[in-house]
ROSEDREN-216374 format. One record per residue (C-alpha): residue in one letter; z, x negated, y negated. Coordinates in steps of 0.1 Angstrom, whole numbers. Example, Ala and Ser with C-alpha at 12.3 -4.5 7.8 and 13.67 -1.06 7.14 Angstrom:
% ROSEDREN-216374
site code: A	zz: 78	xx: -123	yy: 45
site code: S	zz: 71	xx: -137	yy: 11
% end
This chain:
% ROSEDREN-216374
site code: X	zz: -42	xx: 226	yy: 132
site code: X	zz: -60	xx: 199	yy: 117
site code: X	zz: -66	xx: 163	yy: 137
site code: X	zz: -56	xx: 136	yy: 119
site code: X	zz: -80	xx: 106	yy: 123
site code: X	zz: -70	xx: 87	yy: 93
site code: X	zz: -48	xx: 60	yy: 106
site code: X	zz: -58	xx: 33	yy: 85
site code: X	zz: -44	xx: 52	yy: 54
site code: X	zz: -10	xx: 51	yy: 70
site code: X	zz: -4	xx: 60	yy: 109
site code: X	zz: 12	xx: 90	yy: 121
site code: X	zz: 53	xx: 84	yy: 127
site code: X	zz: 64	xx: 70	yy: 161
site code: X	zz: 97	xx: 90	yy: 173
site code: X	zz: 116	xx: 57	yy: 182
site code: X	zz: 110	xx: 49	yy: 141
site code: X	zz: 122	xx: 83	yy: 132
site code: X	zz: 154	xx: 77	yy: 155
site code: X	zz: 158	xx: 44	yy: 140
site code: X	zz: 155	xx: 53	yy: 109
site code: X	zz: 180	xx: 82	yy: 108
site code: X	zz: 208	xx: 58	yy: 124
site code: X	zz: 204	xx: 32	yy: 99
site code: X	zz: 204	xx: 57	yy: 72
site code: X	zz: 239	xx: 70	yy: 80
site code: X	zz: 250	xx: 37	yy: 71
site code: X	zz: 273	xx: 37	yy: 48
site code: X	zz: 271	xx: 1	yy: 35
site code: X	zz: 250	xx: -19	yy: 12
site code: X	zz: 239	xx: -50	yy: 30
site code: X	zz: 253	xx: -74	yy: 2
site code: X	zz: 290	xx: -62	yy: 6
site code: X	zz: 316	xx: -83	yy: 23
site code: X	zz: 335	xx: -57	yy: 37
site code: X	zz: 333	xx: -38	yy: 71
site code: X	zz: 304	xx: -14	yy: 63
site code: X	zz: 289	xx: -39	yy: 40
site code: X	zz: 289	xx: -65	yy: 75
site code: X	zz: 274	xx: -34	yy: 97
site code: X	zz: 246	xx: -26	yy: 74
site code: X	zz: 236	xx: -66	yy: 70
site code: X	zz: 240	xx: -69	yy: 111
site code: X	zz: 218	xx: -45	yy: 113
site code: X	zz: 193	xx: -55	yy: 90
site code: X	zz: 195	xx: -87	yy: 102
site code: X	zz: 185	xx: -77	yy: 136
site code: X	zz: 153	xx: -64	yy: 122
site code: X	zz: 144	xx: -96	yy: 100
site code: X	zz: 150	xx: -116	yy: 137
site code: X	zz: 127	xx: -87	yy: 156
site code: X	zz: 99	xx: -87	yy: 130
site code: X	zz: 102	xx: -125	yy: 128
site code: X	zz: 97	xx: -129	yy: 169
site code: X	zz: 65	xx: -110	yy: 168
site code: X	zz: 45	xx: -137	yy: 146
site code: X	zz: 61	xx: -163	yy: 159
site code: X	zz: 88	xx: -172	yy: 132
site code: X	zz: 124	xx: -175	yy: 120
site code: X	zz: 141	xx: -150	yy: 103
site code: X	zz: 144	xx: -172	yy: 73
site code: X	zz: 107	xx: -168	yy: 73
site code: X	zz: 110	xx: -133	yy: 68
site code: X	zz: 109	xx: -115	yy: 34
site code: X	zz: 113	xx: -75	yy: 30
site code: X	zz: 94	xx: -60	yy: 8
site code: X	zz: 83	xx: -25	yy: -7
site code: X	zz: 50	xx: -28	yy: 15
site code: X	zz: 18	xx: -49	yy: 18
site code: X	zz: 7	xx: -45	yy: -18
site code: X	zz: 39	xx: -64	yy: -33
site code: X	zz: 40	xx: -90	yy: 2
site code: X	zz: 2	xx: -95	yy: -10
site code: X	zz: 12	xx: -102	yy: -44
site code: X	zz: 44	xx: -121	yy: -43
site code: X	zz: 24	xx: -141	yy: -18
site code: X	zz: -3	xx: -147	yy: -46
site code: X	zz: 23	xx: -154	yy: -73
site code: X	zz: 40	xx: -179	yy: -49
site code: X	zz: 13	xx: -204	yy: -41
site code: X	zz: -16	xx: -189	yy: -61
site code: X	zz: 1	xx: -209	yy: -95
site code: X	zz: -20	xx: -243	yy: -105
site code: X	zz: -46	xx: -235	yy: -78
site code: X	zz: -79	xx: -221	yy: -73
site code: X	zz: -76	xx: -189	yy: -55
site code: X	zz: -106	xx: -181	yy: -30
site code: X	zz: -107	xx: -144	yy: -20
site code: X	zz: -133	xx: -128	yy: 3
site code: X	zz: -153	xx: -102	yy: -10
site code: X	zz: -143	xx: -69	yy: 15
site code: X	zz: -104	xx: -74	yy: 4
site code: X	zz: -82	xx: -48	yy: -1
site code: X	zz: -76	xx: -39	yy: -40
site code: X	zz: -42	xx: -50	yy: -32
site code: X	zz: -56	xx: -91	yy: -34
site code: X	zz: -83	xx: -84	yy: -51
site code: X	zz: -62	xx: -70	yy: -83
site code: X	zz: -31	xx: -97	yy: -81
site code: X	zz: -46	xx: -119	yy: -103
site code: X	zz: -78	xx: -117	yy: -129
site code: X	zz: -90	xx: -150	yy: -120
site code: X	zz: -103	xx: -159	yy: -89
site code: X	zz: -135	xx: -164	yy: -71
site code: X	zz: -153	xx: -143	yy: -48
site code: X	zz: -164	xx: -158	yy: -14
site code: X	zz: -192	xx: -133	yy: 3
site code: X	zz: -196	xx: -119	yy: 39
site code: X	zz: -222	xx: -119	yy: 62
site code: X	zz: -239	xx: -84	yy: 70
site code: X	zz: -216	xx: -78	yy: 97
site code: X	zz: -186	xx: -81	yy: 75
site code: X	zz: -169	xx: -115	yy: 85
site code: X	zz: -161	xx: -140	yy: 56
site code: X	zz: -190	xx: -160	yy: 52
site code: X	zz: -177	xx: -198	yy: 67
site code: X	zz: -209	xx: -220	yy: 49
site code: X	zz: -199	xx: -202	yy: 14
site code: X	zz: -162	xx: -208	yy: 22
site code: X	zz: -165	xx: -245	yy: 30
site code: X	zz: -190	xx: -250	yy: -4
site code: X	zz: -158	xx: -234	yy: -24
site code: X	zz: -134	xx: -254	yy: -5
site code: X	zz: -155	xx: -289	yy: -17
site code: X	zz: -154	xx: -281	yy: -53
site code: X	zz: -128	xx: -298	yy: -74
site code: X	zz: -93	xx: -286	yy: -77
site code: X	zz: -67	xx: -273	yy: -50
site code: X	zz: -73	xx: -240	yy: -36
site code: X	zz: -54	xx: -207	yy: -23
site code: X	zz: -80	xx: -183	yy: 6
site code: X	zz: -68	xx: -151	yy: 9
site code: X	zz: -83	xx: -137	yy: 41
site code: X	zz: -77	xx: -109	yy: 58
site code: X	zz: -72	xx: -103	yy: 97
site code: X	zz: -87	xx: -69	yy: 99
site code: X	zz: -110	xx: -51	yy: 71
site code: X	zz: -90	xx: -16	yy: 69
site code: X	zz: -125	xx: 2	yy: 62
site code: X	zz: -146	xx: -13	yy: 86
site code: X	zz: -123	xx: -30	yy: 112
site code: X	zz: -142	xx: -59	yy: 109
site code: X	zz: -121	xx: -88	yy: 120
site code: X	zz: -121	xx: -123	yy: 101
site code: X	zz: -128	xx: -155	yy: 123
site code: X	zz: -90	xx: -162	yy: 113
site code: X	zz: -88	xx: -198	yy: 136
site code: X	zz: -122	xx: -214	yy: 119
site code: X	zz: -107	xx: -202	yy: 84
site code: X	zz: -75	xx: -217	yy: 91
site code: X	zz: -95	xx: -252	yy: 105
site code: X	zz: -116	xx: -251	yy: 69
site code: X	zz: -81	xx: -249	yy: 49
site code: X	zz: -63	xx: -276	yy: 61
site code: X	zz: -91	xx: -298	yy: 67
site code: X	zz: -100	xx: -290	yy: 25
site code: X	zz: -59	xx: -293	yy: 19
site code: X	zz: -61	xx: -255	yy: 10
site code: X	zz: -36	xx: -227	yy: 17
site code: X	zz: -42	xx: -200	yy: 35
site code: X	zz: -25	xx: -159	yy: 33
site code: X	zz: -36	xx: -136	yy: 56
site code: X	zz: -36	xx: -97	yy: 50
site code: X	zz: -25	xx: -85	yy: 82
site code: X	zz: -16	xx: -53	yy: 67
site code: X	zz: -41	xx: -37	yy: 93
site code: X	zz: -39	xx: -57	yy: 125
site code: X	zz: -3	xx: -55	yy: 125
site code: X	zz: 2	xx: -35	yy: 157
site code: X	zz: -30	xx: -27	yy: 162
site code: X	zz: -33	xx: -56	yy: 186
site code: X	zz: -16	xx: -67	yy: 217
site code: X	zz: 15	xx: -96	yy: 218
site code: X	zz: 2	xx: -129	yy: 224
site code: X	zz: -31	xx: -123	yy: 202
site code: X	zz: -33	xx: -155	yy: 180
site code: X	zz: -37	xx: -133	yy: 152
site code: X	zz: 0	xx: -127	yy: 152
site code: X	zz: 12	xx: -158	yy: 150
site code: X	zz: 20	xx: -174	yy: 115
site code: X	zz: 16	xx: -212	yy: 127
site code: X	zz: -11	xx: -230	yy: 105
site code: X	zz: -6	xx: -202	yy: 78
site code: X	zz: 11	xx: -203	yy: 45
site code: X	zz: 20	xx: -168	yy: 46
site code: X	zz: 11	xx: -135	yy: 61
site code: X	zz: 15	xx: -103	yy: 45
site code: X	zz: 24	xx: -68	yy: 69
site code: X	zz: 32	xx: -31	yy: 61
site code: X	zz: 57	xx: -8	yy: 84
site code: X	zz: 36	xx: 25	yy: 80
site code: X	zz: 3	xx: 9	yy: 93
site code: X	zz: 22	xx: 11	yy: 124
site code: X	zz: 41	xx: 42	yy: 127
site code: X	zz: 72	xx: 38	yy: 103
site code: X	zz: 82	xx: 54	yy: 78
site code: X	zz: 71	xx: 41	yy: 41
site code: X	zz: 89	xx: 22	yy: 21
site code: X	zz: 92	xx: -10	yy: 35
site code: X	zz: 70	xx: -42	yy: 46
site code: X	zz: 74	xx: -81	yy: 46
site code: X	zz: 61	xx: -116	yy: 36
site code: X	zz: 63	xx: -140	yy: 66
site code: X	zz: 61	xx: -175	yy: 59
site code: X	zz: 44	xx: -204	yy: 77
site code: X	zz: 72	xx: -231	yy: 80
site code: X	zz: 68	xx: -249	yy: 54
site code: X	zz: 62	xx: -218	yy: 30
site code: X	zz: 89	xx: -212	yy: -4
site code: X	zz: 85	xx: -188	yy: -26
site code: X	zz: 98	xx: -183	yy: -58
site code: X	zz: 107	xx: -145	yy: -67
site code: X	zz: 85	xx: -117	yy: -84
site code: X	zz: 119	xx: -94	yy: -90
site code: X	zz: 147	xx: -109	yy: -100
site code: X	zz: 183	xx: -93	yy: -93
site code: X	zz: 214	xx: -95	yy: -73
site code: X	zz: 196	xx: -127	yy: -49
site code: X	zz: 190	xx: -108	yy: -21
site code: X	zz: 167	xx: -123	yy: 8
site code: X	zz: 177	xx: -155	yy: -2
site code: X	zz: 171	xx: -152	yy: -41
site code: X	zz: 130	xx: -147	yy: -29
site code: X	zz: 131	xx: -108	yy: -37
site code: X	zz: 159	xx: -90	yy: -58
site code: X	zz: 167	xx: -55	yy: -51
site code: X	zz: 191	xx: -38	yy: -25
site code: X	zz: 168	xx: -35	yy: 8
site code: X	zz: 153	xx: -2	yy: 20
site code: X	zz: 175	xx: -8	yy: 51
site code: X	zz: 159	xx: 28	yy: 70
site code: X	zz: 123	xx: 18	yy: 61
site code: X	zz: 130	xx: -17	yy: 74
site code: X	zz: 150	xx: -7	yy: 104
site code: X	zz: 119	xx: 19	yy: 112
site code: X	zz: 92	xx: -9	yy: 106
site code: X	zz: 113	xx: -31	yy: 131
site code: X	zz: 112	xx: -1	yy: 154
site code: X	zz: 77	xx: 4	yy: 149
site code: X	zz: 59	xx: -27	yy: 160
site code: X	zz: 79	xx: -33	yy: 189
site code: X	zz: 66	xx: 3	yy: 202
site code: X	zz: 32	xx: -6	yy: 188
site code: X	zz: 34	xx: -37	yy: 212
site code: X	zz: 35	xx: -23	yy: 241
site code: X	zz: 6	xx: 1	yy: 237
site code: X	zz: -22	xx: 0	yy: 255
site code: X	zz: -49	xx: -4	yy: 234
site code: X	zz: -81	xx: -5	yy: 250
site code: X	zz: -76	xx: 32	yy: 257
site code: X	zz: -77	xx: 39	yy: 225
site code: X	zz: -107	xx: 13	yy: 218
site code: X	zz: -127	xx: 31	yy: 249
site code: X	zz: -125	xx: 64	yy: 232
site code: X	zz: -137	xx: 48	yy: 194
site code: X	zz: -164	xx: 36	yy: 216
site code: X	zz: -175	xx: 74	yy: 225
site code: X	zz: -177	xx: 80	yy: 189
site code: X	zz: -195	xx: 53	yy: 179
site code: X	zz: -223	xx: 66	yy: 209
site code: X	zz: -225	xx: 100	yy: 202
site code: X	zz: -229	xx: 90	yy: 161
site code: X	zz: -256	xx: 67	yy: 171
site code: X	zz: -272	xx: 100	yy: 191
site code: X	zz: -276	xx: 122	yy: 157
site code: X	zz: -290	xx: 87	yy: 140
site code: X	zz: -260	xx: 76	yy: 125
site code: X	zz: -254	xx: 34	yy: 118
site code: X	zz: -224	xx: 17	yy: 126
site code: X	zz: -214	xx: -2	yy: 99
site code: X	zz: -217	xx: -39	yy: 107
site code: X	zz: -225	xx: -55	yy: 139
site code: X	zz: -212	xx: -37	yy: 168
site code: X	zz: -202	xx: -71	yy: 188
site code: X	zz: -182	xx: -87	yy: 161
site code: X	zz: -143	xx: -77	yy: 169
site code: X	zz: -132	xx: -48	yy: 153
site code: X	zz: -97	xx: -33	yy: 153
site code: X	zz: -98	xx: -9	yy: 186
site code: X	zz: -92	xx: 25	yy: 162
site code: X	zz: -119	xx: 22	yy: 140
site code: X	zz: -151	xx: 28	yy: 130
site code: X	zz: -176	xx: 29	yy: 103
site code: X	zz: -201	xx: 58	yy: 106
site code: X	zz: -231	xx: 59	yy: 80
site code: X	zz: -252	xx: 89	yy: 81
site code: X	zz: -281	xx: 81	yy: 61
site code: X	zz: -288	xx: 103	yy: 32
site code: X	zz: -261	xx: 124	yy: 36
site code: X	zz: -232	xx: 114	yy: 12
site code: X	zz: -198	xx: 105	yy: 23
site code: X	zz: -185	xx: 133	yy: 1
site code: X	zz: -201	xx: 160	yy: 18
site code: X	zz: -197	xx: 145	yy: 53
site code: X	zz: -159	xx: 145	yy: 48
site code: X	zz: -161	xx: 183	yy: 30
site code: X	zz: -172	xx: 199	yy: 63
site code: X	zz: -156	xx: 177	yy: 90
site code: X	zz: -124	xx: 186	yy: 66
site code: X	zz: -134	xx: 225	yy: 69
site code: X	zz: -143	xx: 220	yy: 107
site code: X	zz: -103	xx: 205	yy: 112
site code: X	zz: -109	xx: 167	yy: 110
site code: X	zz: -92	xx: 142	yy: 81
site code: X	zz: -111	xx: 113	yy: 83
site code: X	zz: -120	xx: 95	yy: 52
site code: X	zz: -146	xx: 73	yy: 31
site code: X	zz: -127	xx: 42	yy: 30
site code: X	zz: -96	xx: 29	yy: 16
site code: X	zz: -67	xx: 56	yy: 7
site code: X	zz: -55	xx: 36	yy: -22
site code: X	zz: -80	xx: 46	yy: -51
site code: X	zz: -65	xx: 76	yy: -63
site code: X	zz: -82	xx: 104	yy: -42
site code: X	zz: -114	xx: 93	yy: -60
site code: X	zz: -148	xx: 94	yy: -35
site code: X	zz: -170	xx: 64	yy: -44
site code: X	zz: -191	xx: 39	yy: -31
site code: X	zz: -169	xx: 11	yy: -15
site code: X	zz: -173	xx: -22	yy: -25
site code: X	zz: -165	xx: -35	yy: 12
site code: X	zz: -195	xx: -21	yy: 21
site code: X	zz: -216	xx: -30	yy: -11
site code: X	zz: -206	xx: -67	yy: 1
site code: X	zz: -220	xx: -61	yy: 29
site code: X	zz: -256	xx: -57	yy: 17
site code: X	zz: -255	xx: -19	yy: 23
site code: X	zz: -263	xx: -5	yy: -13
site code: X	zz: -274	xx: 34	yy: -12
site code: X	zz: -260	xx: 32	yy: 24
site code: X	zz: -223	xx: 28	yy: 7
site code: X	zz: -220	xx: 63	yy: -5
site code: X	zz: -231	xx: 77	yy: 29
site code: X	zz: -202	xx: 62	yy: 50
site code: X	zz: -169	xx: 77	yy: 69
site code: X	zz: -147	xx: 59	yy: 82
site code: X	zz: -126	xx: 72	yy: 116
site code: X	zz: -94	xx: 54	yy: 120
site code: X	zz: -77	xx: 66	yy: 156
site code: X	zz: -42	xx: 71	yy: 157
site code: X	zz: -16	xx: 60	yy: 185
site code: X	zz: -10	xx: 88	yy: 197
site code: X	zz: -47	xx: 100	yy: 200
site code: X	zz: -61	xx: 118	yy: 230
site code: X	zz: -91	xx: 125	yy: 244
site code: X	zz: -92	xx: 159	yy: 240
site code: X	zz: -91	xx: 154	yy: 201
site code: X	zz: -116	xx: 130	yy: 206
site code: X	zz: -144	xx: 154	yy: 221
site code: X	zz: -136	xx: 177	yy: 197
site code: X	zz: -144	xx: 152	yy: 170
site code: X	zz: -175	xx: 143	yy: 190
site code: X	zz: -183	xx: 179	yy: 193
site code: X	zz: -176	xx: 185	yy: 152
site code: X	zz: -199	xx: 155	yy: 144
site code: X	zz: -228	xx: 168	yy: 161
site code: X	zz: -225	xx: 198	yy: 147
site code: X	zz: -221	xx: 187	yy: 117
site code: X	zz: -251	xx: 162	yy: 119
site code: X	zz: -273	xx: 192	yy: 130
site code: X	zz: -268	xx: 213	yy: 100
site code: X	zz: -273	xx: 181	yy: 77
site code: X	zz: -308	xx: 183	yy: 94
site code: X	zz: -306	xx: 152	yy: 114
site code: X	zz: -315	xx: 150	yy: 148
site code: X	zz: -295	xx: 147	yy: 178
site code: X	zz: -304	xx: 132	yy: 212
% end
């Protein structure tokens, strides 16, 4: 059976999702109606909206469902992106980086933060701005210096979105990074977590409107038409509640014995290893050796890891993440190992295990 070490691209299913999923599904009601079932399906989704709401901090009037973090990304964009200049850093996901044709690319350092001096430079030039920044790189697990970002933006009168499409339970309750105050908005995704797909949402700082993308029947409060995927929504509820409670410096502890035993066979971690990264991930480069083939045998050996981000159409390139990063023929030569929540350590030294191996027979040496 093959191990599944590609969390990042969407995380394996959390039973208490599942379960909440298939009760909310039975539901007979849409969520608009006024009558009995109609009442039931809105109580419950409105439970969920309040739930999701909680963990960043905010109302559920704050809270706006979406189809997932590409459309929370964009509606975001199309919401307070209009008349301004919008400032995006150069490792975003496709999912910024392609919601509108003109924007301006802010670099990173070599250890995959936004770059603050290049920020503040774009923030002095004429004309009101838009950053889009987000938490946690989903290739790298780099994460953004959120609070100095924040501090640039209001003292330039900028807005500020956050992808948190990847930090979303991936870190513990009480992190400031999951706390909308001081943002504009902050985009998040229910199968980054464990439920099902289908569903995400656009939280809003307090003083955030937005103005809808899809236009219909005026559901979530004329901001998004469309009947809601009530079982996707009820399982991403579900899903970052669980997600909260995890313990995740296990998980981080046994990323950490990858990252060693890759460094043994003269791998590179990609970035530097004491800037904050997500606790399930890891960026391996194996110089020389292209990604492609690296993947190929771990794939044959019983391991799905992957080269980067899942949403390019199956294609195997060089990522531009790393590119910005000052990488260049080092690009096409990195994996990335995204730990699941329900990982153990078993799995893990068999990964270890496979990696050597695999290293060996690439030619490379191995402590």
């Amino acid at each position: 059976m093959t191990v599944y070490l590609d969390a990042n691209a969407t995380e394996i299913l959390r039973d208490g999702a599942i379960a909440a999923m298939l009760d909310s599904a039975r539901l007979a009601g849409n969520p608009s109606s006024v009558h009995g079932p109609g009442r039931e399906a809105r109580r419950v989704l409105e439970a969920a909206r309040e739930a999701i709401g909680r963990i960043w901090a905010a109302g559920p009037e704050q809270v706006v469902f979406t189809s997932g973090g590409t459309e929370a990304n964009a509606l975001a964009i199309h919401a307070f992106g209009q008349e301004r200049r919008l400032l995006i850093g150069a490792t975003e996901h496709d999912a910024v980086r392609m919601a509108s044709p003109d924007h301006e690319i802010v670099p990173v350092l070599p250890d995959g933060s936004l770059c603050l001096q290049a920020l503040e430079a774009a923030l002095q030039r004429e004309g009101a701005a838009l950053v889009c920044a987000m938490a946690a790189n989903n290739e790298t697990g780099i994460l953004h210096p959120l609070e100095a970002i924040g501090t640039l933006c209001r003292q330039h009168g900028a807005l500020l979105h956050v992808d948190a499409v990847q930090v979303a339970g991936r870190q513990l309750a009480g992190d400031k990074r999951l706390s909308v105050a001081g943002l504009t908005s902050l985009a998040v995704s229910g199968h980054k977590a464990g439920g099902i797909k289908g569903a995400g949402a656009l939280i809003l700082g307090a003083e955030g409107h937005v103005s809808p993308m899809l236009r219909g029947g005026g559901q979530e409060r004329g901001r998004r038409g469309g009947t809601p995927a009530l079982p996707a929504i009820v399982s991403m509820a579900a899903a970052f509640g669980l997600a909260m409670e995890q313990d995740w410096s296990l998980i981080a502890s046994l990323r950490d014995q990858i990252d060693m035993t890759a460094l043994s066979c003269g791998a590179r971690i990609t970035g530097d290893r004491k800037c904050p990264r997500l606790p399930n991930t890891t960026s391996l480069i194996l110089p020389g050796i292209s990604a492609q083939t690296q993947l190929m045998m771990l794939d044959l050996a019983g391991y799905a890891v992957s080269t980067g981000s899942a949403c390019s159409s199956g294609k195997v390139s060089a990522s531009h993440v790393l590119q910005a990063m000052g990488l260049e023929d080092d690009a096409a030569c990195a994996i990335r190992v995204s730990l699941p929540w329900n990982i153990t350590e078993s799995q893990v030294e068999g990964f270890v295990g496979a990696y050597v191996d695999m290293a060996r027979r690439l030619g490379k040496k191995t402590a």
